[in-house]
C-alpha positions in Angstrom: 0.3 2.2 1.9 2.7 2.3 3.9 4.5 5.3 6.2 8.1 5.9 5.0 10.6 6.4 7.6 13.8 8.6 7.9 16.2 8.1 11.0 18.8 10.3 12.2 21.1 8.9 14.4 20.5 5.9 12.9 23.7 4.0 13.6 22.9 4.6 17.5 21.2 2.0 20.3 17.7 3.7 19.1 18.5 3.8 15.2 19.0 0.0 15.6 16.0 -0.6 17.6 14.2 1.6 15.2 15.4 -0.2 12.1 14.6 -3.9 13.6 11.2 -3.3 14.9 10.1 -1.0 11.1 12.0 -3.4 9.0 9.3 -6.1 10.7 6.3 -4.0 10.4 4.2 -3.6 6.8 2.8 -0.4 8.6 6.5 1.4 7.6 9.2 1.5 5.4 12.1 2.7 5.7 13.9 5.0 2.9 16.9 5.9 4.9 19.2 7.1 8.0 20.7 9.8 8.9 24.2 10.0 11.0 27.5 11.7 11.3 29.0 9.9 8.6 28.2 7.6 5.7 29.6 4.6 7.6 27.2 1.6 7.5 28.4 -0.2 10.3 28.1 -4.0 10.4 24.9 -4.6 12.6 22.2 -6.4 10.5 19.6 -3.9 12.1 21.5 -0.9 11.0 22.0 -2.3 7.2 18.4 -2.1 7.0 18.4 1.5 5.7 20.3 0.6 2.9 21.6 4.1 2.5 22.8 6.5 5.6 23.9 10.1 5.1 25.2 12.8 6.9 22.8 15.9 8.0 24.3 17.8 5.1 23.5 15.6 2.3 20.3 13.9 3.8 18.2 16.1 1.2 17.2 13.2 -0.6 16.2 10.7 1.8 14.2 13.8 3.8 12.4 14.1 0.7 11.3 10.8 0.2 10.1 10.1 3.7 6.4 11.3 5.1 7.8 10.9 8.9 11.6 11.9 10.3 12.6 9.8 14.0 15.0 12.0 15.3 16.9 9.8 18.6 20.7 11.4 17.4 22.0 14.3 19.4 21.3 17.4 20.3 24.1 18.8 17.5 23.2 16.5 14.8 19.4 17.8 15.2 20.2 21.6 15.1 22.6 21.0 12.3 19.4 18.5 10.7 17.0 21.4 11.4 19.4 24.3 10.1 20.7 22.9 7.0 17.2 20.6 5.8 14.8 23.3 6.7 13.3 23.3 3.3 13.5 19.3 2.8 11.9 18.8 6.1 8.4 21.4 5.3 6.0 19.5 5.4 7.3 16.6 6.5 6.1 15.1 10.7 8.6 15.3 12.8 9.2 12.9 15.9 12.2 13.9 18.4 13.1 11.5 21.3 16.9 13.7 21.4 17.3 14.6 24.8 19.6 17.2 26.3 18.6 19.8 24.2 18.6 23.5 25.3 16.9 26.8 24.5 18.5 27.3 20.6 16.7 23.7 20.1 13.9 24.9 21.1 13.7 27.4 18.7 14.6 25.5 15.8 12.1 23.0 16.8 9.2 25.9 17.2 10.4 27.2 13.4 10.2 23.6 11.9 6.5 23.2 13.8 5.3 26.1 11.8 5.4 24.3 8.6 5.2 20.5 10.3 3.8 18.3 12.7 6.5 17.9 15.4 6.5 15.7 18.2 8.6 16.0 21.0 8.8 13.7 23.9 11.8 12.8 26.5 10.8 9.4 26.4 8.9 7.8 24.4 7.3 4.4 26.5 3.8 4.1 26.9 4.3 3.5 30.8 6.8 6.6 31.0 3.8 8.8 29.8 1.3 6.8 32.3 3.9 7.7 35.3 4.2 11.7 34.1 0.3 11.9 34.2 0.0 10.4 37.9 3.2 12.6 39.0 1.2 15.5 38.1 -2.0 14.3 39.9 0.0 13.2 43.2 1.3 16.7 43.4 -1.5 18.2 42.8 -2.9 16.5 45.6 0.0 16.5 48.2 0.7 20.0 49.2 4.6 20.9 49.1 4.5 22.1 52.6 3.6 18.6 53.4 5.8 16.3 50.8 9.0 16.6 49.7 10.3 15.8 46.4 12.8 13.5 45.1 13.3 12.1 41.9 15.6 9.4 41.2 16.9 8.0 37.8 19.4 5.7 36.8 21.0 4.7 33.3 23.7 3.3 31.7 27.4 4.3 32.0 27.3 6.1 28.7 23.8 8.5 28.9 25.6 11.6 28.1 22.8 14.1 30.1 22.4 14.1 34.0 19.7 13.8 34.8 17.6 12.2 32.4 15.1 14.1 30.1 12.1 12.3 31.5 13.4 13.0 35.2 13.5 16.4 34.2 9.7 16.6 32.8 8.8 14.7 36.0 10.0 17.9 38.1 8.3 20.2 35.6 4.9 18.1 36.5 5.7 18.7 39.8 6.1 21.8 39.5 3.0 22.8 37.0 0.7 21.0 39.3 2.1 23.5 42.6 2.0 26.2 40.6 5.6 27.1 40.3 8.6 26.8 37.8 11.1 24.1 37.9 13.9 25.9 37.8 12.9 28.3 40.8 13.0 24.4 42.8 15.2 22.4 41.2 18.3 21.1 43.1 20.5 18.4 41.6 22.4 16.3 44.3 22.9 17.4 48.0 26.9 17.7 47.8 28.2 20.3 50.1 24.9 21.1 50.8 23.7 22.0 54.8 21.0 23.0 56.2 17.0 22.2 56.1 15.6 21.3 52.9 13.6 23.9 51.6 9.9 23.7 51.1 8.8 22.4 47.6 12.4 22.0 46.3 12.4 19.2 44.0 15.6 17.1 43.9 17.0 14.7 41.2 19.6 12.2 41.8 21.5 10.2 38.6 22.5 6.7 39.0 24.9 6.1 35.8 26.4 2.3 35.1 26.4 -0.8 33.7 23.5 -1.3 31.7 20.6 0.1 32.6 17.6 0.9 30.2 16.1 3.9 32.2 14.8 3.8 35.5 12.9 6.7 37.4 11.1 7.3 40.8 9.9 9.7 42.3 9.2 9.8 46.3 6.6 12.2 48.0 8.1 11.9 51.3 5.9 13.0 53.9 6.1 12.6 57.8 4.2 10.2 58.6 3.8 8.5 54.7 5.5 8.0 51.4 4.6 7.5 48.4 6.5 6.0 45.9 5.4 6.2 42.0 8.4 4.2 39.6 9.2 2.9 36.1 11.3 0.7 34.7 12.1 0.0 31.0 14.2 -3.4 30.7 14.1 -3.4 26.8 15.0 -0.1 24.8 12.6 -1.6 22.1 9.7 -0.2 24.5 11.2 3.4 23.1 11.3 1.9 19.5 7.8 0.9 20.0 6.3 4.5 21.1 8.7 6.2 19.0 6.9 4.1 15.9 3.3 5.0 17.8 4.0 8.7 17.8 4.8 8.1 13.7 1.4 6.8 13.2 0.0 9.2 14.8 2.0 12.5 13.1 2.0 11.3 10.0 -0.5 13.7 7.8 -1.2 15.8 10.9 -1.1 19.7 10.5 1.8 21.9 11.7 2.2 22.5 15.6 3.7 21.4 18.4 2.9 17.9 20.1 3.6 15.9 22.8 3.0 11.6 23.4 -0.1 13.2 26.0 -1.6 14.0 22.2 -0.5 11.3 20.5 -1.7 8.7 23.7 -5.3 10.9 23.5 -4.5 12.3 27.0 
């Protein structure tokens, strides 16, 4: 049977990828989207829902579906979680919304008390391979001996600097030295003098055009580098993990996850 699919921010760059790559899979159907407004814009991929709600009156379509994609904003998702608590028990959870901050957080641990909820900043296959073998190389390369720099670019209208996944890189980093990211972070070097302090890690974001989502991250050394990088060319990579993490939630019981779980890791 199988998997029915709810969307929120379904009218978005993910929605649509969401929409094209369920609408041509027997493995899901979808029973809705969910989006600021009822507007069902024009694009074939986006029509595929055949209805689309806003957060407040999504009650029906939350309902009907075993697994909610969540790739909106971090607003719509709070107001999602707040106002569909009781539609949502129950129900797996997958959130690819980025930018989100500590009230999120909360929101997100309530709903994994009564459903499985996946959380990831990005949702490729490759991304995930990269944050494992960040973690490794700094486990490895002491900070007194490597600096850290992570750099990540996007297109001109990624509304978070830097990235999600940049910043889950840096908290890899960080785990693996035994530190917290936020005692190390630094973002940018303007106005800044000075050495670089050991084990700061740096992030630099590259916004323009139309970049997928690009990330490095450089373990600068003095008489080495290492360089460990990924590159998404086609958002449907996102679509496709996004749909892998589904698979994987659906009937699962309540907690919190992550695509390390889902990927076995």
């Amino acid at each position: 049977m199988p998997i029915r699919l709810a969307v929120s921010g379904a009218t978005g760059r993910m929605g649509r990828a969401l929409a094209a790559l369920a609408a041509a899979s027997a493995d899901f159907r979808l029973v809705g989207g969910i989006a600021r407004s009822r507007r069902v814009p024009p694009d074939p991929a986006a029509q595929a829902y055949g209805r689309i709600e806003p957060p407040e009156s999504a009650r029906a379509i939350l309902e009907e579906a075993d697994v909610l994609l969540d790739f909106s904003a971090p607003e719509q998702l709070a107001r999602l979680l707040a106002e569909q608590a009781e539609a949502l028990a129950g129900r797996a959870l997958v959130v690819g919304t980025t930018g989100l901050g500590p009230e999120h957080a909360a929101l997100l641990d309530a709903a994994a008390r009564q459903s499985p909820v996946v959380v990831a900043a990005n949702f490729s296959v490759g991304a995930n391979v990269l944050l494992g073998l960040v973690e490794r190389a700094a486990h490895l390369l002491p900070a007194a001996g490597y600096d850290v720099e992570i750099v990540e670019a996007h297109h001109r209208r990624k509304a978070d600097a830097p990235s999600g996944t940049a910043l889950e890189l840096g908290r890899a980093v960080a785990a693996a030295r035994g530190a917290a990211l936020e005692a190390l972070r630094r973002d940018g070097r303007s106005g800044r003098t000075g050495e670089r302090p050991v084990g700061e890690v740096a992030f630099h974001a590259v916004r323009g055009g139309d970049v997928v989502g690009e990330h490095r991250v450089l373990f600068l050394g003095a008489r080495e580098r290492l360089e460990l990088a990924h590159a998404a060319t086609d958002r449907a990579v996102f679509a496709e993990g996004a749909l892998l993490a589904a698979r994987w939630a659906a009937g699962r019981p309540p907690g919190r996850y992550g695509m390390a779980d889902v990927l076995g890791g």
